[in-house]
N, C-alpha and C positions, 0 to 999 in steps of 0.2 A: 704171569704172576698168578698163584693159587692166592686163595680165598680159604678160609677154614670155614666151617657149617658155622660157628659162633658169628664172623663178619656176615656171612650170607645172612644169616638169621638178623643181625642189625636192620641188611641194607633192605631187607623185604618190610621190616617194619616203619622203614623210614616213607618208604613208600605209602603204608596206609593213611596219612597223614595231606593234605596239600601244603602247598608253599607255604601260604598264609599264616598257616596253622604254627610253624614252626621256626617264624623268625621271631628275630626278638630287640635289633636294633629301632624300632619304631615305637618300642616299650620302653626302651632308653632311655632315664635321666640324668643318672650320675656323669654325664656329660658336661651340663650345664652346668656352670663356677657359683661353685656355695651347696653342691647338693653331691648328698653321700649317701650310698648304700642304704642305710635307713633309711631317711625321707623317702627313696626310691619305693623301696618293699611298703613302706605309711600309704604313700598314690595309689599303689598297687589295691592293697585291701581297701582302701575306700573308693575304689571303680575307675578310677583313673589309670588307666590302662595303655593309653598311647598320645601322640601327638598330638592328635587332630582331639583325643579328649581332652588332652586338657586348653588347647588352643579354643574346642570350642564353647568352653565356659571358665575360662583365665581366673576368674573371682572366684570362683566356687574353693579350689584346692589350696589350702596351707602350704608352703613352703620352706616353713622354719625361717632361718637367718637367711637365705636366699633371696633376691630381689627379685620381685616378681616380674618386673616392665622385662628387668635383662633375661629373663629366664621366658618370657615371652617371645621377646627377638631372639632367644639363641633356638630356639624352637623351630620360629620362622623358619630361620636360616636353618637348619637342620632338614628341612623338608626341601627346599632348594637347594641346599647341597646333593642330598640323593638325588634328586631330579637331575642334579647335572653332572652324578656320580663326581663329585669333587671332593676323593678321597680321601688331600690332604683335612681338610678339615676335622675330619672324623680321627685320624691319624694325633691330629693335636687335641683332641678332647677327649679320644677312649683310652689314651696312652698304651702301650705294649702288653698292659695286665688284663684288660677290658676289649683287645682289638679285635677276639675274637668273637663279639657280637656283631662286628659287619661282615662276619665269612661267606653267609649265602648270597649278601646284596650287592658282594664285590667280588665275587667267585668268577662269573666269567671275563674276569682282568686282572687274574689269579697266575701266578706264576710259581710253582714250587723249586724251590731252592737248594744246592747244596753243592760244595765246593774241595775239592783234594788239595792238598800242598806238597812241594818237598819235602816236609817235615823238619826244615832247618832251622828250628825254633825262630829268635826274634827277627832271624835274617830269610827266612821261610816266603817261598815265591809260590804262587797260584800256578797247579798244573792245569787244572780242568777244573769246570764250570757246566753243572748242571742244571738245566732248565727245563722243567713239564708245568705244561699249559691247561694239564685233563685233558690232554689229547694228543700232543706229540710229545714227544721228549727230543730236546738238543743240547748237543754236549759241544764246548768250546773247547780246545788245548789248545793248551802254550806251543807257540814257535808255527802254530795253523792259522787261528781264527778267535783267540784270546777277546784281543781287541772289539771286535762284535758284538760286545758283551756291553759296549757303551751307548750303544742304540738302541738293542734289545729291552734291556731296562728300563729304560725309557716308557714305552709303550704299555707297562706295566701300572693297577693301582693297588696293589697289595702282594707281599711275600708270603709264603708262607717258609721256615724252615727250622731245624732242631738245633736249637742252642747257639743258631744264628746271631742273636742280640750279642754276644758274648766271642764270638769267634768269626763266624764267615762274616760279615758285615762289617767290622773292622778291618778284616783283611781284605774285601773288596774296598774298603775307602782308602785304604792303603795305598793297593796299587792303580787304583784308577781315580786319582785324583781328578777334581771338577765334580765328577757323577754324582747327580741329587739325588739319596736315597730316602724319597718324601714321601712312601709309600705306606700304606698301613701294614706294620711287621708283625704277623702270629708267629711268635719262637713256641715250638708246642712244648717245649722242655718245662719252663716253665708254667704254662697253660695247663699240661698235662697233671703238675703236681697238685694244679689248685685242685682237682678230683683224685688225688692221693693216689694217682701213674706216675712214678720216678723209675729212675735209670738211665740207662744209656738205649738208645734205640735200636738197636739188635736186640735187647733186654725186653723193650716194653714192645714190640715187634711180637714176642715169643709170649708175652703176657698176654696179646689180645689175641692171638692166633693166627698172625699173619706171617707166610711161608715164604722164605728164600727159594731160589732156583739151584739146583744142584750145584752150580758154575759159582755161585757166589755166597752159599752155604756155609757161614763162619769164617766169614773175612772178615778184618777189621782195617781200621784209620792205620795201621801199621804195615797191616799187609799192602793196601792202596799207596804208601809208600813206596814200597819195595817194589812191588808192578810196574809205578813211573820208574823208577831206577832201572830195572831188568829193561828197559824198554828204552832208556834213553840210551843205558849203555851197549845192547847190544841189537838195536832198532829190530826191538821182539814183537811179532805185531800181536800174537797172540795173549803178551803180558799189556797188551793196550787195549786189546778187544776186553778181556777181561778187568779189565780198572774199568772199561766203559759198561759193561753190563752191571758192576758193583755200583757205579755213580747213578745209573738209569734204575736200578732198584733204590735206592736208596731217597732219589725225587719223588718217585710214582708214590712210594711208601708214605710219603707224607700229607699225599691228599686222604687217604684211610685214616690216616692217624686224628688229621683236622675235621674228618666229618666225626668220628668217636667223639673227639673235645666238643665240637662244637655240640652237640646233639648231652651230652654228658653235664654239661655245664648250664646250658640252655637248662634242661628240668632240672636243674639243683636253683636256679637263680632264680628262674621266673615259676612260678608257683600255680599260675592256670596254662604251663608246658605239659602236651602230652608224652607219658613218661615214655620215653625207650630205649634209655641205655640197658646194656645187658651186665648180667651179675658175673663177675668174672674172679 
């Protein structure tokens, strides 16, 4: 996978930075039921800054119509959850629009997602199943090792994928009926738009600077069609090799994508974020 000088440029700035400095789910309160984006940014400017602050002086902070005792327990709990990375929780209180503030705390049980079909509209079967972990990439096919794909996920406590909420995640519930998909879900489709990146991902791929491999350089959802067909019909290994390099760029792509959002969003939301998204 190339990098353009603009992502290197991010990823070296990302680095001047420690961990610490750069999360932002422990500054989180729009979690807690009664409390909105306002009140949140109100704690913010008057010093209340995280958990443990406002845990460690409960009285001091206003909280609008909010309950304070439940806004205390849900705090609690909030810090117990991370401690025992229990993702669901977070999953039901950041919801799909917000999930992207647990990306650094849930990233190494990160699994990036992304899925091909037949393309036979409502009657449309899953060919292959994409899965990188930041560090391997495995690809399931139908009529191999499909099936696999119900223990795998498993093991997982956050997805990340593009317009997943909307497509692949239905049609994984679809066909693999039972499978609890109770994970915290980044669709960066959406995520991407709240900092005003829209398109389709080969789109916004070329907007941030990140480069195809010659082999799958202006393929699309149509042509990854036509490869599984070339391939089922005339067991083309090399139209399979190439749907598997499109599906394995297409995973890897969206851990880039997720560190841009998250890091992009992070300085738009939290206000003592050190800034380093890039002007693009």
């Amino acid at each position: 996978m190339w990098l353009s000088e603009k992502l290197q440029k991010f990823r070296k700035l990302k680095t001047q930075h420690s961990t610490l400095e750069i999360l932002l789910l422990q500054n989180t309160f729009l979690h807690i039921p009664g409390i909105a984006k306002t009140t949140e940014r109100r704690l913010w400017k008057e010093g209340c800054n995280s958990w443990d602050d406002y845990l460690s002086e409960p009285n001091r902070w206003s909280l609008g119509s909010a309950n304070k005792t439940t806004a205390q327990r849900h705090l609690e709990k909030s810090r117990e959850a991370l401690n025992q990375q229990e993702h669901q929780f977070f999953r039901r209180g950041l919801g799909m629009r917000q999930a992207w503030r647990a990306f650094p705390e849930f990233r190494n049980s990160c699994v990036y997602l992304d899925i091909e079909t037949d393309g036979n509209g409502k009657n449309q079967q899953i060919t292959m199943i994409g899965l990188y972990d930041g560090d391997t990439y495995r690809c399931l096919i139908q009529g191999d090792n499909l099936e696999n794909f119900r223990d795998i996920i498993s093991h997982y406590s956050m997805i990340v994928t593009f317009f997943g909420g909307s497509f692949d995640v239905p049609v994984l519930e679809q066909e693999f009926r039972g499978v609890r998909f109770d994970q915290i879900h980044i669709d960066l489709c959406p995520t991407l738009a709240q900092v005003g990146v829209r398109g389709g991902l080969k789109k916004i791929e070329k907007q941030l600077g990140i480069e195809r491999s010659p082999e799958t350089e202006g393929l699309t959802g149509r042509d990854a069609v036509f490869l599984w067909r070339k391939y089922q019909q005339r067991r083309d290994e090399a139209a399979l090799d190439r749907l598997i390099a499109y599906n394995k760029e297409d995973c890897v792509n969206l851990e880039k994508l997720a560190e841009f959002a998250y890091d992009k969003l992070r300085a738009t939301t939290y206000p003592k974020s050190p800034q380093l998204s890039l002007q693009y």
